[in-house]
N, C-alpha and C positions, 0 to 999 in steps of 0.2 A: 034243959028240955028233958022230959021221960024219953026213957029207953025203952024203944017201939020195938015190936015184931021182926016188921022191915031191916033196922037196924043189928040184933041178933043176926039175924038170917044170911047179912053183908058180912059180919062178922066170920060167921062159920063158912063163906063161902072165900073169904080172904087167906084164913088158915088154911083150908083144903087145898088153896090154889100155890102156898109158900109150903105146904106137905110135898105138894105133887113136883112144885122144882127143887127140890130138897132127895129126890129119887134120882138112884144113877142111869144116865145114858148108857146100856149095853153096848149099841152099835158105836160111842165113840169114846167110852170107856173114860166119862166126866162124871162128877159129881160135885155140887153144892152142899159145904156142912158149915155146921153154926159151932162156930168157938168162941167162949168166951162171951159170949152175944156179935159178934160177930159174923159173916157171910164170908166164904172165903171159898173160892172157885177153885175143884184141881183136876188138871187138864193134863192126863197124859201122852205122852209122845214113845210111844213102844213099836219095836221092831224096823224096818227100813221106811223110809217116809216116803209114799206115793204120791206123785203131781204128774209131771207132764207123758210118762212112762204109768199103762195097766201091770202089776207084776203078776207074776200066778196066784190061783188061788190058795195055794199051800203055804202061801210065805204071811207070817204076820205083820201085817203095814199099818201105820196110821195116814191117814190121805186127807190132802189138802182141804177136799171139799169140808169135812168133819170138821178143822180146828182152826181153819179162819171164819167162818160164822160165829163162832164160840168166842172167839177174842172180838168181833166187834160187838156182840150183844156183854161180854163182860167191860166192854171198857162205857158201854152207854146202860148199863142196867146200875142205877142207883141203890141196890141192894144189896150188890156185891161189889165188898170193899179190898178184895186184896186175891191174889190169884197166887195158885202153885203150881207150878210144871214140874212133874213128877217125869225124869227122863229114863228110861234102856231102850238105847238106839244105836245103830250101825252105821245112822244117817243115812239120804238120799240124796234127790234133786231139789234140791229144793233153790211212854210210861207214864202213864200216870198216877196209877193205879200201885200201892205196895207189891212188889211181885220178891219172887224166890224160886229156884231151879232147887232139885233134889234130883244124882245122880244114884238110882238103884242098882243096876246092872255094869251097865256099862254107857259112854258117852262118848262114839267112836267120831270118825269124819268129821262130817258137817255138826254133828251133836256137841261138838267140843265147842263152836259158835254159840250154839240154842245153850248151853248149861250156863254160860258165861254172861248171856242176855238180860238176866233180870237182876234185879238191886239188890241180893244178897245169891251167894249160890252154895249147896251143899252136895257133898258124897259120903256116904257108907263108907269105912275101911275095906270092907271087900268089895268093894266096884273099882272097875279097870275104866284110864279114858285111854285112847289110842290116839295116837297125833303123825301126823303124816303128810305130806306134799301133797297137792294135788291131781288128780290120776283121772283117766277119763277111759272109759269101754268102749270099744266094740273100736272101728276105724275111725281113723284117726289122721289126715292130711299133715306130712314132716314136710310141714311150709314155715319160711318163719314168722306169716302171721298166727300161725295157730301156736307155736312158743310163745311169743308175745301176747297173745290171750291168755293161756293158762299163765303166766307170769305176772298178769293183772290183776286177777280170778286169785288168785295165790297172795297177793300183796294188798289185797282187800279181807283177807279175812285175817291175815295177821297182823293189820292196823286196827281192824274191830277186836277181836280179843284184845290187844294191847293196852286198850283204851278200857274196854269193860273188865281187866280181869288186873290183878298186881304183878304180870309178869312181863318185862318187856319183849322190844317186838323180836331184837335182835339173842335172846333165851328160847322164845320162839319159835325161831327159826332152825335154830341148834337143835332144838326137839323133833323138828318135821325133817330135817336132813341126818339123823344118828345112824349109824351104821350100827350094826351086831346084835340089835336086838329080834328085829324081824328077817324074820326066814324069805332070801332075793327080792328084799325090800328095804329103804332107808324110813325111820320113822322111832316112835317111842311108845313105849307100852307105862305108864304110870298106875299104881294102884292109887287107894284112897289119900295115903299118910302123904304119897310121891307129888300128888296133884296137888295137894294145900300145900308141902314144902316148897315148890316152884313158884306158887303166884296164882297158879292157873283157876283153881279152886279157892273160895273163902276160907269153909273152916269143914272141919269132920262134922258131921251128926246126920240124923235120921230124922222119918216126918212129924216125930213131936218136936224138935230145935227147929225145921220146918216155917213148923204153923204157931209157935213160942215167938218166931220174929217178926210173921204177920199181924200178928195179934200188937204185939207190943209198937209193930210200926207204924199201924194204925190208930193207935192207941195216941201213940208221939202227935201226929196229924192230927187229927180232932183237938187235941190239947190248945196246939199252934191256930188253929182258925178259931176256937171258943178263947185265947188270947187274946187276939187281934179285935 
């Protein structure tokens, strides 16, 4: 069939429409980029993560409402084939698809869960992850069902690292109970090289090793289903 007016017109309105999700989200601090030919989503997680607590305005947060919309139109949007969580966080309250964690900063608390989450995870040499017990603000009832909560709380998140990460549970634990490193605190400070020697971390590199293993593990997939 000739190539109608119409059809041009669809054309340039289709490009304009993969421009404009191709442009970064200011307010949630996302962007869509094309590698390789590729789509690959990177969604960061910076500063303390706000959910069921408003914090000040001064404090940098990434907030709930932002990054679960974002994960469910990435995991149903046919476009985008592989996603990157780019983390420096202190943590808060808080697969299908190729995924990869990148720790820039830092991956304290609860972030040392979220770095550990996706199917390959990376840190910078100079990024610190902090590991520590579980700790709760403000009051706090010395009943022993509220031990036996955080005892739970606590043996849930070091059966998920264990499982997602190559260190076991009981190394683990040994990290969240250290004495002498933190000041009237038990816990462990790790840099980048300290995080990969443990297990906790896959391997060193930055967001070109990144989006080099999105790409390639994408790449692997498509192979496997045009096999089959």
């Amino acid at each position: 069939m000739p190539h109608t007016n119409e059809d041009t017109e669809k054309e340039i309105e289709n490009e304009e429409a993969q421009t404009e999700d191709l442009q970064p989200n200011l307010q949630t601090g996302s962007i869509t980029v094309q590698k390789d030919g590729h789509f690959i989503h990177c969604l960061t997680v910076i500063g303390q993560i706000e959910g069921h607590y408003i914090l000040p305005s001064q404090n940098k947060t990434t907030k709930y409402e932002h990054v679960i919309p974002q994960l469910v139109a990435i995991e149903e949007s046919d476009d985008v084939e592989g996603l990157l969580i780019i983390l420096n966080t202190v943590g808060g309250d808080v697969e299908t698809k190729p995924t990869a964690t990148l720790v820039l900063g830092g991956g304290h608390s609860i972030g040392v869960p979220l770095a550990v989450s996706c199917r390959r995870s990376f840190i910078v040499p100079s990024a610190t992850m902090t590991v520590h017990p579980v700790r709760m603000n403000g009051l706090v009832l010395g009943v022993p069902q509220t031990l036996s909560y955080f005892e739970k709380m606590q043996d849930r998140i070091v059966r998920f690292i264990a499982h997602n990460a190559k260190i076991s549970a009981d190394d683990f634990r040994a990290l969240m109970m250290k004495t002498g490193e933190l000041v009237m605190d038990v816990g462990t400070v790790l840099d980048g090289a300290g995080a990969v020697d443990c297990g906790l971390i896959d391997q060193m590199g930055g967001l070109s090793d990144a989006l080099a293993f999105l790409n390639r593990t994408i790449e692997e997939e498509h192979h496997a289903v045009d096999g089959h």
